[in-house]
C-alpha positions as CSV (number, residue, x, y, z in Angstrom):
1,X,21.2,13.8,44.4
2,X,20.7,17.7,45.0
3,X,23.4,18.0,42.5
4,X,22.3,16.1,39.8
5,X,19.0,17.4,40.1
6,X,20.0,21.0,39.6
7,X,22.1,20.1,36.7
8,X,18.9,18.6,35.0
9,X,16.8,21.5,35.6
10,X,19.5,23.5,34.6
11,X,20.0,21.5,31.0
12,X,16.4,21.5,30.0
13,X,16.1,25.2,30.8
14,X,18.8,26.0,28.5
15,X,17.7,23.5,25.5
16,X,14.8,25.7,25.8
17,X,15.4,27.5,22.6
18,X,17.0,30.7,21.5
19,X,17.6,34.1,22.6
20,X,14.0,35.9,23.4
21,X,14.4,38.8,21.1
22,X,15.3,36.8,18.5
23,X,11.8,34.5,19.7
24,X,9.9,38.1,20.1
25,X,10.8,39.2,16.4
26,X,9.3,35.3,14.8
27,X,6.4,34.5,17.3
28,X,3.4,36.1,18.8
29,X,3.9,37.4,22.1
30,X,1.0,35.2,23.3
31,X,-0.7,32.2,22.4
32,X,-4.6,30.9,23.6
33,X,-5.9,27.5,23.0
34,X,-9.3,28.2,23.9
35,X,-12.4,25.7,24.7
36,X,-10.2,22.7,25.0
37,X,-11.2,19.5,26.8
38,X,-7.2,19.2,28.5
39,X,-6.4,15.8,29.1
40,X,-5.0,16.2,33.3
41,X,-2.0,12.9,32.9
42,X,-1.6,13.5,36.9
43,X,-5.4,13.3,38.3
44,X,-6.3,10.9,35.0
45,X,-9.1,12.5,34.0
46,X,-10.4,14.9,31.1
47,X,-10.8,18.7,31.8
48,X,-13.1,19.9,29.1
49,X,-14.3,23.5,28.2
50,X,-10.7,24.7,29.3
51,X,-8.2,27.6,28.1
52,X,-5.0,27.6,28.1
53,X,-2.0,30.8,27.9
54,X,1.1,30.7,26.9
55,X,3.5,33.8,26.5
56,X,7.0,32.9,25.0
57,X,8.2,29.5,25.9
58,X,6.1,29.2,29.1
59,X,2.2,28.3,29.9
60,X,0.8,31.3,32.1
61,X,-3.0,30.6,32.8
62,X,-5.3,27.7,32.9
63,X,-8.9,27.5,32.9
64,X,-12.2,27.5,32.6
65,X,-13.0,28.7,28.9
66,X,-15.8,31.0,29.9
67,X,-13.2,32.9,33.1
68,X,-10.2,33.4,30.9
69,X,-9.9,36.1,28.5
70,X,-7.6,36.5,25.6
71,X,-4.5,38.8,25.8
72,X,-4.3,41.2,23.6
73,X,-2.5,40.7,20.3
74,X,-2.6,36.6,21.3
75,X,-3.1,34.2,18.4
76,X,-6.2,32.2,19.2
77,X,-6.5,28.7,18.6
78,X,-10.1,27.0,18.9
79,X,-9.8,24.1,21.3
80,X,-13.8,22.9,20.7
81,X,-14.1,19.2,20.3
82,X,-9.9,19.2,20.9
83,X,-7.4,17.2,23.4
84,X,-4.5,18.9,24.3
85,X,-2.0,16.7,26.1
86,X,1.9,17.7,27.5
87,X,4.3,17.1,25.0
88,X,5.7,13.4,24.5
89,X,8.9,12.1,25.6
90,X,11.2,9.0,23.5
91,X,13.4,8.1,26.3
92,X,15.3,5.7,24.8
93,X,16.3,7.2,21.1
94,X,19.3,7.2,19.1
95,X,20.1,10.7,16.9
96,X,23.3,11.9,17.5
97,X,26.1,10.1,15.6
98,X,25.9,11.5,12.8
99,X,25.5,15.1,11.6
100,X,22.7,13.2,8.9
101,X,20.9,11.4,11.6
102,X,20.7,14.6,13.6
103,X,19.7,16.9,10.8
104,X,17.0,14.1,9.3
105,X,15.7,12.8,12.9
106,X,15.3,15.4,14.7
107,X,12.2,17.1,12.9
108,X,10.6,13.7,12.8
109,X,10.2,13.8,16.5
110,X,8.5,17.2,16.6
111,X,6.1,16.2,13.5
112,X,4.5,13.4,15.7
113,X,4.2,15.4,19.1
114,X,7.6,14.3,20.5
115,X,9.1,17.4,22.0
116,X,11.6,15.6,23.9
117,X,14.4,12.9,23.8
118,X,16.5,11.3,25.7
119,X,19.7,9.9,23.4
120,X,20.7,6.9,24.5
121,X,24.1,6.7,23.0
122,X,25.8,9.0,20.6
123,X,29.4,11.7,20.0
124,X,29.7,14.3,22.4
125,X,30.4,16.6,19.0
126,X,26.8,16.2,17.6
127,X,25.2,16.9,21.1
128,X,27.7,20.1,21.2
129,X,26.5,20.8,17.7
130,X,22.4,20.3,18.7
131,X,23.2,23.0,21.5
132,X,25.0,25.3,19.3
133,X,22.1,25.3,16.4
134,X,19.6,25.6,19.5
135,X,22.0,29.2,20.9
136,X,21.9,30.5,16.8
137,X,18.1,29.9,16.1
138,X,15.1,27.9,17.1
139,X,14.9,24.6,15.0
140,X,12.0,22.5,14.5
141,X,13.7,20.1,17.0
142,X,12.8,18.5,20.2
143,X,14.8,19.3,23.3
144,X,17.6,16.5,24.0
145,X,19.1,15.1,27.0
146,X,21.9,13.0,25.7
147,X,24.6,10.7,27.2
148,X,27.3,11.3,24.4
149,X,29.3,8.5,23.8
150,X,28.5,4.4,25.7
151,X,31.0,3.4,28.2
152,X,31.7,-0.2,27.6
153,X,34.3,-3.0,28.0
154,X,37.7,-3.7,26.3
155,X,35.8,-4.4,23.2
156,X,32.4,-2.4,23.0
157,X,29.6,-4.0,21.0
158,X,29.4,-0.7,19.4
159,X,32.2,0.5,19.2
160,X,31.7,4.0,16.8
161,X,29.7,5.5,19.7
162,X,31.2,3.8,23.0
163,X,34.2,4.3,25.0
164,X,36.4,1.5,25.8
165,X,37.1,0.8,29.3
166,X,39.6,-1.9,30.6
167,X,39.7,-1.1,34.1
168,X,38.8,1.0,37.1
169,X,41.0,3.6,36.5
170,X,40.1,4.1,32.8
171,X,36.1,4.1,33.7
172,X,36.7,7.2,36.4
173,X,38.5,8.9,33.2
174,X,36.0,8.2,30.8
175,X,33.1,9.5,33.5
176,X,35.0,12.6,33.8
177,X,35.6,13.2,30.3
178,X,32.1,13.0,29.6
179,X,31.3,15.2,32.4
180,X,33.2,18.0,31.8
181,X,32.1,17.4,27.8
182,X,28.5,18.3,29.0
183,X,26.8,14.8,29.1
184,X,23.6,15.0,30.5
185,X,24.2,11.3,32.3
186,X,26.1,8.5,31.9
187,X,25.2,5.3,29.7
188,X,26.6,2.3,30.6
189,X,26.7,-0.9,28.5
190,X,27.1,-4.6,28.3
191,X,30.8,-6.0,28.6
192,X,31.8,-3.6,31.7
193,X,33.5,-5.4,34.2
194,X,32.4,-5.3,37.3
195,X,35.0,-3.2,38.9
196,X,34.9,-0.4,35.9
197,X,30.9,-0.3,36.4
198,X,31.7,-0.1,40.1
199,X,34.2,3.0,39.1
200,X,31.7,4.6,36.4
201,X,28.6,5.2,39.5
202,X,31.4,6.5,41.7
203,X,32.6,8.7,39.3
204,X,29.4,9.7,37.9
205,X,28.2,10.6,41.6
206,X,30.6,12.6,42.3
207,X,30.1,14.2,39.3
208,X,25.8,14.5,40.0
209,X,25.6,12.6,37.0
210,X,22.7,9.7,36.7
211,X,23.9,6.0,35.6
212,X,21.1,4.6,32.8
213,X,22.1,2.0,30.2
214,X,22.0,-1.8,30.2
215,X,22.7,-4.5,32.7
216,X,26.5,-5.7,32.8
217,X,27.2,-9.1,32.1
218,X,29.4,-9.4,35.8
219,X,25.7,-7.6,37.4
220,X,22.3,-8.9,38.2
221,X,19.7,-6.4,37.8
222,X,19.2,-6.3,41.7
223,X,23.1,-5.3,41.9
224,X,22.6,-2.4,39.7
225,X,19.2,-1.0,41.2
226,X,21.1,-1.5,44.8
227,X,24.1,0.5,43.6
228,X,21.5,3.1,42.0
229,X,21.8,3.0,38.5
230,X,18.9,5.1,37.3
231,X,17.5,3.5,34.6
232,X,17.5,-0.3,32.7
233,X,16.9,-0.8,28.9
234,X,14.8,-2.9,27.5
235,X,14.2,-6.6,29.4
236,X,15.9,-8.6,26.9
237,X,19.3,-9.8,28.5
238,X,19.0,-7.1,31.0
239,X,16.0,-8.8,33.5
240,X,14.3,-11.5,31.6
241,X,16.7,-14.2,32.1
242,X,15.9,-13.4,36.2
243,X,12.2,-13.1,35.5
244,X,10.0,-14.7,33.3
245,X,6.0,-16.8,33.8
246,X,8.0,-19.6,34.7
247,X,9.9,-17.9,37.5
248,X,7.1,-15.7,39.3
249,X,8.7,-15.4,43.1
250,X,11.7,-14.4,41.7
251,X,9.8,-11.6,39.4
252,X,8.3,-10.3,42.5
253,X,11.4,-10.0,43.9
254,X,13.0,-8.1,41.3
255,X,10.2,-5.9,41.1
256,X,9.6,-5.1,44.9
257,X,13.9,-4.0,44.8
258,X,12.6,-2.2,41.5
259,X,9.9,-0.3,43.1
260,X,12.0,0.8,46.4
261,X,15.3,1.9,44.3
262,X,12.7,3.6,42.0
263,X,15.0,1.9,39.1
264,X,13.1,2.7,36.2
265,X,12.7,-0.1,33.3
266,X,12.2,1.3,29.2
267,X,10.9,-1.8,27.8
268,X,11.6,-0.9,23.7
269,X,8.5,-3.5,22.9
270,X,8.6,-2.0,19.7
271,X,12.3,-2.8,18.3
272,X,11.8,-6.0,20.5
273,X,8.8,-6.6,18.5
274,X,10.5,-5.9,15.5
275,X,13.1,-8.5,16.3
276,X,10.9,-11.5,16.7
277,X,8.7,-10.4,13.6
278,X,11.8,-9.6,11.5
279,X,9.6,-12.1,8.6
280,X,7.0,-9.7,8.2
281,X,7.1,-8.3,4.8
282,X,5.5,-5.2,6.0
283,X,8.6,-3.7,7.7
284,X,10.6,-4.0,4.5
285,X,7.5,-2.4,2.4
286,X,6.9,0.6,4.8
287,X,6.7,4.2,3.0
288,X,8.7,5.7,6.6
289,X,11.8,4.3,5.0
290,X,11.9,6.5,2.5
291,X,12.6,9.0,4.9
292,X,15.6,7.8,6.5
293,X,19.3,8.5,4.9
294,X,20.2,5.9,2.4
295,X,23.2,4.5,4.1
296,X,20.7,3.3,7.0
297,X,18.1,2.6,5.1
298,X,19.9,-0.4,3.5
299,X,21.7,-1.5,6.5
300,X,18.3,-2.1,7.9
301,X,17.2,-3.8,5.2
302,X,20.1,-5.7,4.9
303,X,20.2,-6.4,8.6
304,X,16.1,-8.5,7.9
305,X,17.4,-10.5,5.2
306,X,20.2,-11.6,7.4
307,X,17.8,-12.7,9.9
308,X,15.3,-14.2,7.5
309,X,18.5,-16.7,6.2
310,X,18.3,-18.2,9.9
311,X,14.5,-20.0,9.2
312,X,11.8,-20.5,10.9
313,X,12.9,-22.3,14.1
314,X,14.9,-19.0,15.0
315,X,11.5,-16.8,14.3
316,X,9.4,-18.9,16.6
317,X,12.0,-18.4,19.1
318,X,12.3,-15.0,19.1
319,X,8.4,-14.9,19.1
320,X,8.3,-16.9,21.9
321,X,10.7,-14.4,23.9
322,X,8.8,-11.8,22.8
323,X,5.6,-13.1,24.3
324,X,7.6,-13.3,27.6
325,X,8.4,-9.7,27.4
326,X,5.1,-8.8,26.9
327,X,4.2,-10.8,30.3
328,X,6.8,-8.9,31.7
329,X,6.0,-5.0,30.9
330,X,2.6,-6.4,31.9
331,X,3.9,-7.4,35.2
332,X,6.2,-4.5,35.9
333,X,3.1,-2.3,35.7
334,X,0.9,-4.3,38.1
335,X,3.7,-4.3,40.7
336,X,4.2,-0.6,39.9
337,X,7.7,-0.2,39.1
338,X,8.1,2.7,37.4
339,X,7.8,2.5,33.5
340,X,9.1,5.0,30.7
341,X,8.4,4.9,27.0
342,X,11.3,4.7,24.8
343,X,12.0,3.3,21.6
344,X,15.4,2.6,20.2
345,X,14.7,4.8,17.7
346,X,17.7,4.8,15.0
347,X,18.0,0.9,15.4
348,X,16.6,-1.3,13.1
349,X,12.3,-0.6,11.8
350,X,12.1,2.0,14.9
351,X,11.5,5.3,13.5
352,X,11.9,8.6,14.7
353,X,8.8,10.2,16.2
354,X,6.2,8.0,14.8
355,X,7.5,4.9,16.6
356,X,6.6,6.7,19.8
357,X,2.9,6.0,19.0
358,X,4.1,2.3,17.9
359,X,5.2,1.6,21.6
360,X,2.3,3.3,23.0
361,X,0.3,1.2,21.5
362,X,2.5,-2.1,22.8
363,X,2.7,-0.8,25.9
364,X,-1.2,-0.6,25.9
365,X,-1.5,-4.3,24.5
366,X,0.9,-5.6,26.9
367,X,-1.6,-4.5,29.9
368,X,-1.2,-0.7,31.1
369,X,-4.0,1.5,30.4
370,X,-4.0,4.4,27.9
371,X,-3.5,6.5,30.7
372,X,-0.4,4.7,31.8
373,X,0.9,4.3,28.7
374,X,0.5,8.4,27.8
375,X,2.1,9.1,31.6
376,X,4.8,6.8,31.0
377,X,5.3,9.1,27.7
378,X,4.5,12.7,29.6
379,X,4.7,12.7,33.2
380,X,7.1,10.2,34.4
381,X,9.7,11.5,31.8
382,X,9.1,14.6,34.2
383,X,9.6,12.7,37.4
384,X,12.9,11.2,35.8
385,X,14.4,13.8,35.0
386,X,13.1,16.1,38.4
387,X,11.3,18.4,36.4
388,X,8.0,18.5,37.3
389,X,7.7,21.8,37.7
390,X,8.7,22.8,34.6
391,X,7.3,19.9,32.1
392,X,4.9,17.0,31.8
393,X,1.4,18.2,32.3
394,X,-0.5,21.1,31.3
395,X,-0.6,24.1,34.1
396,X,1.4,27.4,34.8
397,X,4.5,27.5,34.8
398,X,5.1,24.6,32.7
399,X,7.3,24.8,29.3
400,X,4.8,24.9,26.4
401,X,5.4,21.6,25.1
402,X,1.9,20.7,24.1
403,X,0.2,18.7,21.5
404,X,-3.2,19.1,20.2
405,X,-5.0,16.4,19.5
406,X,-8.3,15.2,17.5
407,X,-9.7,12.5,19.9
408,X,-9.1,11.2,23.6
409,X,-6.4,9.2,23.8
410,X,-7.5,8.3,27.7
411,X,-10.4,6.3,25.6
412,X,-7.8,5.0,22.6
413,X,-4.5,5.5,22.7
414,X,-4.2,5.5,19.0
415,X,-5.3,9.0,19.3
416,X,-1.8,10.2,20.1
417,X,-1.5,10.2,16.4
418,X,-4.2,12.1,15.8
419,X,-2.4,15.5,15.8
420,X,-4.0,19.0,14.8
421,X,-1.4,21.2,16.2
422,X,2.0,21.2,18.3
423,X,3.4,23.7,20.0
424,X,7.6,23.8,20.6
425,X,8.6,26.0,23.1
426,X,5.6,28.2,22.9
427,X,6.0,28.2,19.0
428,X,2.5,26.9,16.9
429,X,3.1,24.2,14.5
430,X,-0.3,23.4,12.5
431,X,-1.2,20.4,10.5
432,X,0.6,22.1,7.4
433,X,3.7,22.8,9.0
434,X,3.9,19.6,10.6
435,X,3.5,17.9,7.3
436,X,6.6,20.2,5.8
437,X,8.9,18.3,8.4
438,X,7.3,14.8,8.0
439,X,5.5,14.8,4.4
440,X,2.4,12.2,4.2
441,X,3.6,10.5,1.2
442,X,6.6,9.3,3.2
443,X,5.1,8.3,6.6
């Protein structure tokens, strides 16, 4: 555990951005957000008439607005009648298979306040290219903790971004040969056996890597939290058979084993949503399309009109699925297991950045507050990945990750999308620039 904790810590810290005289000659050696009402995501409550430091890539001061004084040379931005809130997290996101995904996604994030990723399945070459951009200059892009390339069975269900693994012997390989390519953890996915997923968290222990990824078919969900997989993706096929209204005693269960592993669960509502409402014509009339690459943008398409050819029985179904998922995020927040927000962003009507908000709002809907759905978003991306001291809430010492916000979204949680201003590793991004990555003709 020590190990894979310093090997976190030590990732983010260098997907921090570029070399500091290269920052010093672009940026302002100091930043001040002054007369802010900060928006605390650990106590749950609103700090108003606040001001906030940074210098470089790091937040050094907090308080109140009438104690702290501006550094000299700082750029000053006024706070009155503002929200600033940590940065936002997509922790389950697709962006790196393809040079074009990487290049077209990754400023989406940033333009709607999402300063982090965690790439849920991938090539080892694109992440190796993300870091390589981030060493030569300081892109509009998010940081990224990525798992490379899926380890699945003989024959992967996606098999352009998985590895295939027969046996035992061929899982420890495939572990190490993502661990010694720089993976940040290991995803692990449907048709392993259970003697290679047995192999892969050996492997990946030894290596202080973390196990996330979906249920195997040979595993029950209780298996994989007992053996420590990290993290489960989202309820469909990977808990909800085991837990459902109809099967309550067995949900509390599951979630009591959920709670002591601390096995944390990403629902996806959203690109579950979109799969039981695949017949609303809105998805195949909205303007964010236009913003994806061509090639994708029709297989989507493509992809609903597939769906619609199976009629209405198969909608209702998938409707009625979806209304147990929503019972279940419900659930899995009252029994507090631990909850992240994530959206399969890259599959089908889930968008980069803007999607985030999407599942806020579903997470919201489905019974967790606005504060627990913004935590699930901010801090507990932090406790995941054992950085709390360095991300997800707003004090010293913190990365400046922040977004600046029009409204409180601890009142409505729409306002995530409210954004005036975000700031990347200590660098400002105001309405204007965040409209140059994400036009508002095409969102």
């Amino acid at each position: 555990m020590v190990a894979r904790r310093a090997l976190v810590i030590l990732l983010l810290g260098a997907s921090m951005g570029c070399d500091p005289s290269a920052r010093r000659a672009t940026a302002p050696t100091a930043v001040v957000i002054r007369d802010v009402t900060l928006v605390d995501v650990v106590a749950g409550t609103l700090r108003p008439h606040m001001t906030v430091v940074v210098v470089g890539t790091r937040i050094t001061d907090v308080g109140p607005a009438t104690g702290i004084r501006a550094p000299r040379g700082a750029r000053v931005i006024e706070g009155s009648g503002r929200f600033l809130i940590p940065g936002l997290w997509d922790m389950h996101s697709h962006s790196l298979w393809s040079a074009e995904a990487m290049q077209s996604f990754l400023p989406l994030y940033v333009a709607h306040g999402v300063t982090g990723i965690r790439d849920m399945g991938g090539r080892m070459s694109f992440l190796a290219a993300y870091r390589d951009s981030l060493r030569r200059g300081d892109p509009p892009w998010p940081r990224v903790i990525a798992a490379g390339e899926v380890i699945d069975g003989p024959e992967p269900v996606q098999a352009d971004i998985s590895i295939a693994v027969p046996d035992a012997a061929s899982a420890t390989a495939a572990v190490d040969s993502l661990a010694r390519g720089g993976a940040d953890f290991i995803k692990v996915y449907t048709m392993l056996s259970r003697e290679a997923y047995d192999a892969v968290l050996a492997a990946a222990s030894r290596a202080g890597l973390a196990v996330a990824g979906h249920v195997p078919a040979d595993v029950t969900p209780e298996e994989a939290a007992r053996a420590g997989q990290r993290s489960i993706e989202h309820l469909r096929d990977e808990i909800e058979p085991f837990c459902s209204p109809r099967a309550a005693e067995a949900c509390a269960r599951l979630a009591e084993t959920f709670r002591a592993e601390r096995t944390w669960q990403v629902p996806t509502l959203l690109v579950l949503r979109n799969k039981a409402f695949f017949d609303d014509s809105a998805l195949a009339r909205d303007p964010r399309l236009r913003r994806l690459p061509a090639e994708l943008r029709e297989e989507w398409l493509a992809e609903r009109e597939a769906k619609l050819r199976r009629g209405s029985a198969y909608a209702a179904s998938k409707r009625a699925r979806y209304a147990d998922e929503q019972w279940l995020v419900g659930f899995l927040a009252r029994a507090q297991v631990p909850l992240l927000a994530g959206t399969d962003a890259g599959v089908a009507f889930s968008f980069p950045g803007s999607s985030l908000h999407d599942e806020l709002a579903l997470l919201v809907d489905a019974g967790l507050t606005p504060l627990e759905a913004l935590r699930a978003a901010t801090l507990a991306p932090a406790e995941y990945l054992a950085a709390r001291d360095s991300m997800g809430a707003v004090a010293p010492g913190q990365v400046a990750d922040l977004v600046l916000l029009r409204n409180d979204p601890l009142t409505r949680i729409g306002a995530t999308r409210e954004i005036e201003a975000v700031l990347l590793r200590g660098r400002v991004l105001e309405r204007r620039d965040l409209d140059l990555l994400d036009p508002p003709g095409a969102t």
